[in-house]
LOFITOR-633956 format. One record per residue (C-alpha): residue in one letter; x, y, z. Coordinates in steps of 0.5 Angstrom, whole numbers, plus 500, padded with zeros to 3 digits. Layout:
BEGIN
AXYZ/...
This chain:
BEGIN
X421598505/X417596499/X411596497/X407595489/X406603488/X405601481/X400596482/X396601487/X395606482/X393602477/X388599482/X385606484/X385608478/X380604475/X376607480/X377614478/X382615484/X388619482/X395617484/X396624488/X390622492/X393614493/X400617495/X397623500/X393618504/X397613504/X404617507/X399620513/X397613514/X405610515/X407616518/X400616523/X403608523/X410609525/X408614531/X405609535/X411604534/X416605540/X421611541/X418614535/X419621534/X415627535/X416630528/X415625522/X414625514/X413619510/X417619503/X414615497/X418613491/X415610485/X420607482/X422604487/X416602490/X420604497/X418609502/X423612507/X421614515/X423622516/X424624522/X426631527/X427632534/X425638537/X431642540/X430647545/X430654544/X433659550/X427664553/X428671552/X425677555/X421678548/X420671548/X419667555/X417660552/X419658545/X418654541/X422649540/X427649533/X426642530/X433639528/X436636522/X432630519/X434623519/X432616517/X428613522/X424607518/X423601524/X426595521/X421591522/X415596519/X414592513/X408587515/X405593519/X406597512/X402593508/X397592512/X396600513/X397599505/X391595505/X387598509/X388605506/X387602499/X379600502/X378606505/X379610499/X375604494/X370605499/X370611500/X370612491/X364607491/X360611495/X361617492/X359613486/X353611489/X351619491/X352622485/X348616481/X341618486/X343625489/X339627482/X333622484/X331626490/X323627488/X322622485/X319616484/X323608483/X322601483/X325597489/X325590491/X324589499/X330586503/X328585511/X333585516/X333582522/X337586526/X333592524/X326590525/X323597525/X325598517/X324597512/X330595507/X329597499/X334594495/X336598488/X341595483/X347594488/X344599493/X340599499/X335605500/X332606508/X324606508/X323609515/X317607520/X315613519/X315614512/X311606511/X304607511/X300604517/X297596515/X301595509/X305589510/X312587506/X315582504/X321580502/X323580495/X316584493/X317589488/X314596491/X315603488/X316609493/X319616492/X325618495/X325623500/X331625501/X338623499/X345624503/X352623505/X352618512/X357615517/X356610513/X356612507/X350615503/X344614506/X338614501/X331614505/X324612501/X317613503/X310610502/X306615506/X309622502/X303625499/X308625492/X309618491/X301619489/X303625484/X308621481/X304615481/X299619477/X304622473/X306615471/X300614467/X296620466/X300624459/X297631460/X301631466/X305630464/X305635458/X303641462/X295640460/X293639467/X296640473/X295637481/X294642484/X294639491/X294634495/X292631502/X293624504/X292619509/X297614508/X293608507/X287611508/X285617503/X287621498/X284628496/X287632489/X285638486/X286638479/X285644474/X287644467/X290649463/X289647456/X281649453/X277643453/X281639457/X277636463/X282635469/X278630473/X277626466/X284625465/X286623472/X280618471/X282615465/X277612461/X272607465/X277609470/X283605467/X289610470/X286611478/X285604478/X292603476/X294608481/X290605486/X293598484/X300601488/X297603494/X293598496/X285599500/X287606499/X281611496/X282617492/X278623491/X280627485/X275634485/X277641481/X281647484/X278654483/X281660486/X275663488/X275660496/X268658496/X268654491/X274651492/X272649499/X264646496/X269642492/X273639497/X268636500/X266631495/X263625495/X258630499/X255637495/X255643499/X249647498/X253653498/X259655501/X260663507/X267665506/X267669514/X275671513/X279671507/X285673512/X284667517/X282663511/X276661515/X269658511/X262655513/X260650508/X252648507/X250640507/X244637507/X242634512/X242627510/X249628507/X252631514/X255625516/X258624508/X262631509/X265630515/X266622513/X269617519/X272620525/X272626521/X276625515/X273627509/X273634513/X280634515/X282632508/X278638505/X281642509/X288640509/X287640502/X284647501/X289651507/X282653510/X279652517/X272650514/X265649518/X260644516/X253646518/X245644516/X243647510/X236645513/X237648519/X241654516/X235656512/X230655518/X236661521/X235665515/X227664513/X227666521/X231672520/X227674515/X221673518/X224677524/X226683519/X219683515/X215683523/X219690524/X219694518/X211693518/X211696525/X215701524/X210703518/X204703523/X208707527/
């Protein structure tokens, strides 16, 4: 039997294959072929000749072995080994020649294709959106020739796409599939927001200012913490942009959602007062450092400001900084505190009288 070992090699070698790897897996597959052909024989190998292009069907037969009192069940001695390649074996070789060639070319491309985006993880790329109708609950990313997955939970609720609209996401993760490599994008990760920033904003990007934290509500609200390791530089007014040019270009890539940007402080008071912007906090009670629990003071007419619709300006100020954080009256505080006083005062003047 012949086959075009020549032609097989040049072909894998253009895809970076070596011929050791082609001949390896192709001998398995004709010996896996000729087990299932019948009366074949138990113990096979497959012998390939480049020369020739001919490959030859060794096989052994099993020759029993008398037990004995140290061994009562041996294993049994394999025999001499002789020719058995089936006459008619051709047709079923080629096409096993054929199939193992494509398994190979893709199994190379695939690992073409993973190498390529194995260093893209954590970063942000432009795709162009591809539906599949048989995957209605995805959202398929096209990138050049490849497809990368966008997850129902990593799309961001109310954001619509469309087919052949060109989006950014940020690659959460990048791996070896069933299928081949599987490369899973996302909308809603707080990084695309980062990145996104990072695409505009230089001092980022140079080291002048960093993000400290993020806290998003995909689709809804962002909160970020800013502070600047340069002097002089504003963290806030870098992000901003002049007439607020570069947060509304990141604005632009995510739809109606707001962004907070507010300075970061390592003094947790601070921290806390600031997360809550667009409300000002009067001040700020640290009650635990170890529990990380705090009470922040707002006016009365900015209460329903810092704790924002259904408590979203809360939540984020708190995911943003890692504190529990209580709102409460500053009004009504003072009240508590001017009655206390008032309480105390009463009682040192009658213990004076005393």
């Amino acid at each position: 039997m012949e086959l075009d070992l020549t032609g097989m090699h040049k072909l894998a070698a253009e895809q970076g294959i070596e011929p050791e790897t082609l001949d390896e897996a192709l001998a398995e597959a004709l010996r896996l072929a000729y087990l299932k052909t019948p009366h074949a024989a138990k113990h096979a190998r497959v012998e390939l000749d480049e020369r020739s292009g001919s490959f030859t069907v060794w096989a052994a037969d099993e020759i029993p072995v008398e037990p004995t009192e140290d061994d009562p069940h041996p294993a049994p001695k394999l025999g001499e080994e002789y020719d058995d390649t089936p006459h008619d074996f051709g047709r079923l070789a080629a096409a096993t020649a054929r199939q193992v060639i494509t398994q190979l070319f893709r199994k190379a491309e695939d690992e073409k294709i993973f190498g390529a985006f194995s260093g893209q993880k954590g970063k942000l790329i432009t795709g162009i959106v591809q539906q599949d109708v048989s995957d209605s609950s995805n959202v398929h990313v096209a990138m050049g020739d490849v497809e990368a997955l966008l997850p129902r939970r990593e799309q961001v609720p109310g954001e619509r796409y469309r087919h052949g609209e060109r989006i950014r996401v940020y690659v959460v993760n990048v791996a070896r599939g069933i299928r081949g490599p599987e490369i899973v994008v996302s909308r809603s990760h707080p990084e695309l927001v980062r990145k996104l920033f990072e695409r505009e904003v230089p001092e980022l990007v140079s080291g002048a200012v960093s993000i400290m934290a993020i806290a998003r509500e995909a689709g809804a609200r962002t909160k970020i913490a800013v502070k600047a390791n340069t002097e002089g530089v504003n963290p806030k007014g870098a992000l901003i942009g002049p007439g607020g040019s570069r947060v509304r270009a990141v604005m632009e890539n995510l739809g109606p959602e707001k962004i907070d940007i507010v300075d970061y402080s390592d003094d947790p008071a601070k921290f806390v007062a600031a997360a809550l912007s667009p409300a000002v906090a009067t001040g700020v009670q640290v009650i635990s450092e170890k529990n990380k629990t705090a009470i922040a003071f707002i006016h009365d007419d900015q209460l329903s400001l810092a704790i924002g619709k259904e408590g979203q300006n809360a939540r984020l100020a708190a995911k943003l900084t890692g504190w529990k954080i209580g709102i409460e009256s500053a009004e009504a505080h003072a009240k508590k505190v001017a009655a206390e006083q008032a309480a105390r005062e009463a009682a040192e003047a009658a213990e004076a009288q005393d």
